[in-house]
N, C-alpha and C positions, 0 to 999 in steps of 0.2 A: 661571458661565462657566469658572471655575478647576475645577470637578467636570469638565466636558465635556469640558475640554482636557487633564486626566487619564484621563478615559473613551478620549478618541480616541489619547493614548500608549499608554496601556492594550494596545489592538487593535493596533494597528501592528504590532508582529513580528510577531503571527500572522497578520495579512494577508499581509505580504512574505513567508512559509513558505508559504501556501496558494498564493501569488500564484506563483513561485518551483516548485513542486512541479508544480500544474496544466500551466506551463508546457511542461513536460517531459513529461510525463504526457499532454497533448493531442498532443504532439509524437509522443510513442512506444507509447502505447496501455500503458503500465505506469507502474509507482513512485510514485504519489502516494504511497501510504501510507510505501513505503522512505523515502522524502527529507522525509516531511513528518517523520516519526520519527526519523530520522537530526538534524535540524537541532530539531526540539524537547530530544531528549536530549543531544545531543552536546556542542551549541550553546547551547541557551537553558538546559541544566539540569533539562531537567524530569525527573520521575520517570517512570521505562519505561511504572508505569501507567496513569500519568496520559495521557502522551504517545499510546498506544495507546489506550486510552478514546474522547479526542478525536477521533482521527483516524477512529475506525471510524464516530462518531456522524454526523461529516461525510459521509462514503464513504456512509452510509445514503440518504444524498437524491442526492448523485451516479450511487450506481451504479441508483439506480431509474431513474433518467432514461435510462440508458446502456440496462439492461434492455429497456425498455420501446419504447425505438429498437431495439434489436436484432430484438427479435421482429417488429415491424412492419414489416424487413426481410427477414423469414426468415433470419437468423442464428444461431440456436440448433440446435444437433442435440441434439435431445429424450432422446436415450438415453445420450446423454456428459451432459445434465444431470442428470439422475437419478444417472448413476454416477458422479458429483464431488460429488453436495446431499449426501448424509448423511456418508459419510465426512468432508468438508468442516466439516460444522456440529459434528461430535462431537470435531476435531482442534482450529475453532477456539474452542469451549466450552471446551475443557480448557484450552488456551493461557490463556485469558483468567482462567479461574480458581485457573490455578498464579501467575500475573505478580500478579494480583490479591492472595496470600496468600501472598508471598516478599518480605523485606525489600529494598528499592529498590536499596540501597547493595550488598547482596549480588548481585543481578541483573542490574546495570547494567552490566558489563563482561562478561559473556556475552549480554548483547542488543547490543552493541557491536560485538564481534564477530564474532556474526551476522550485522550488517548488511557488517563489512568481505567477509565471506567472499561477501554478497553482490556487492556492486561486482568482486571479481577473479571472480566466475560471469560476470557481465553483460560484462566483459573478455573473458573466453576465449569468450561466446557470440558476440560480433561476430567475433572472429577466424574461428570453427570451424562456425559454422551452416548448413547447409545442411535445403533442404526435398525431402522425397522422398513423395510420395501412398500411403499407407498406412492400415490402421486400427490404433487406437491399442492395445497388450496390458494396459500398467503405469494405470491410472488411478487407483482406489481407493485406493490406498497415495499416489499423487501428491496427490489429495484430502487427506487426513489431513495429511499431515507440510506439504502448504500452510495448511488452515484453522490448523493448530499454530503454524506459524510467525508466521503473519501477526499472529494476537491477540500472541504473544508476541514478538515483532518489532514491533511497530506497523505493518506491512506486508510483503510478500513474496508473495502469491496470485498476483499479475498476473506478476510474474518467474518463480518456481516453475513455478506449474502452465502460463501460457500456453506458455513456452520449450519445457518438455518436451513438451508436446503437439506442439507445430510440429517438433521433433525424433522425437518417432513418426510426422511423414507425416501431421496431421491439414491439412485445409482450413483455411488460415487465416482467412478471414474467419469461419468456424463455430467457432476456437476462441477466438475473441477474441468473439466474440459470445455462447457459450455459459458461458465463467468469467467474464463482465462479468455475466451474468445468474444465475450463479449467485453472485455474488458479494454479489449483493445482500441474500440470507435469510444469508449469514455475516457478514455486517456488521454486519446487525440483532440476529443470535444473540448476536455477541459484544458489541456494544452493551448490551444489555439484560443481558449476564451482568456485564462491568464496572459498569453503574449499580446493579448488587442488590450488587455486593461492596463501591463503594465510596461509592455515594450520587451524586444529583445535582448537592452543590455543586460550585463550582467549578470548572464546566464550559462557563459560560456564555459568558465573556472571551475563554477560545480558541478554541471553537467558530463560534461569531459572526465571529470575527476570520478561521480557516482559509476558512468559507463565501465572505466577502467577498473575499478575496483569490482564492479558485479558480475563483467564477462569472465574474471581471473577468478573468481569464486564457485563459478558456477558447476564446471566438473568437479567441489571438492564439496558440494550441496549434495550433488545425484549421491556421489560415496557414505555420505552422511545418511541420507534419507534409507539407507537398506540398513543401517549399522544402528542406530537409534530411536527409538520407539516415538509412534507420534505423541501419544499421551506426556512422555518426559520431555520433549521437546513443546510441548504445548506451557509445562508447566514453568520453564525456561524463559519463554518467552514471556509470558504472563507477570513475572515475575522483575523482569529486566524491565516491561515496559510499563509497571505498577511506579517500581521505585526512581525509574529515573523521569517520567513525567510526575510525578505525587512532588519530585524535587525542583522541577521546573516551574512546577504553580506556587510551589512554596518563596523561588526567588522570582518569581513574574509580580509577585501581588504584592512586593517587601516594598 
């Protein structure tokens, strides 16, 4: 009984991270991996690699499912997937294998600050976004510097690459359907590139734990997302993940 009851502490934070992330994430159609990452490293301490490991192995079975709705909607534009998959996969390969082979302590205040510089982007995009019908010029480069970030960030795909696509004038529903779908072969890339650098253990706890919390969130995401405005929720987040990584660089560098 006393094992179980250490098993089920155990789980707990990374339930309420998964749970906590999903939330917002069902809400906004971005940031699981921002917030889950943000509040594993910032918050719980973990290592950037570890943190991102996790997250992407999760995002594996999530984003299939997302994928796979997508298409069965027609929401992919076949030719923006193609020109986001390789770029994508070779940015967030490398991410995942520089995070992988850089001392934690040394890293850890520049994935920090990544994330804050993220939240005051996700600020200034509620502020300044507007959508104008257009085809998109910048992709490939947009591709790269997101798969990059994302491994090395533990997230950032969904903020990066969706925003600026919706800021060239692409169709929103095609571009949240088409990097949710591509999202998925860079999750798995970076997945399997973390597990060959750092090994299977110790991935069980969190893993298990983010799943349960983001599947238990995720009907109460959809409810959110009709009931609360993307702009207030943009600012939300922005907001959450300004001050709680600005906090994490503050005690990473002491």
């Amino acid at each position: 009984m006393d094992l179980a009851l250490a098993g089920a502490d155990a789980l707990l934070p990374f339930i309420l991270v998964g749970f906590a992330a999903q939330i917002v994430d069902g809400a906004l159609g971005m940031a699981f991996g921002i917030i889950c990452n943000t509040l594993l490293v910032a918050v719980m301490g973990m290592a950037p690699a570890r943190a991102s490991a996790n997250i992407h192995i999760v995002e594996t079975f999530t984003t299939a499912v997302s994928g796979i709705s997508h298409l069965l909607h027609g929401n992919i534009d076949r030719r923006l997937f193609v020109r986001l998959l390789v770029p994508g996969l070779i940015g967030g390969v490398t991410g995942a294998w520089l995070l992988s082979n850089i001392d934690a302590s040394v890293v850890k205040p520049f994935v920090l600050g990544y994330l804050v510089l993220v939240g005051v982007y996700l600020l200034a995009r509620a502020a300044t976004h507007r959508h104008r019908a257009a085809r998109p010029k910048v992709v490939e480069p947009l591709g790269l510097v997101g798969g990059f970030l994302d491994a090395a960030g533990g997230g950032g795909w969904g903020p990066v690459v969706t925003s600026n696509l919706l800021v060239q004038g692409v169709e929103p529903r095609r571009v949240v359907g088409t990097v949710n779908a591509v999202e998925f072969f860079l999750t798995l890339a970076v997945s399997a590139t973390f597990i060959s650098e750092l090994g299977f253990h110790d991935f069980a706890t969190a893993t298990i734990g983010l799943l349960i919390g983001g599947i238990a969130a995720a009907p109460l995401g959809a409810v959110m997302a009709k009931r609360i405005p993307t702009r207030a929720m943009l600012v939300l987040v922005g907001i959450v993940l300004t001050l709680t990584s600005a906090y994490g660089v503050l005690h990473a560098i002491r």
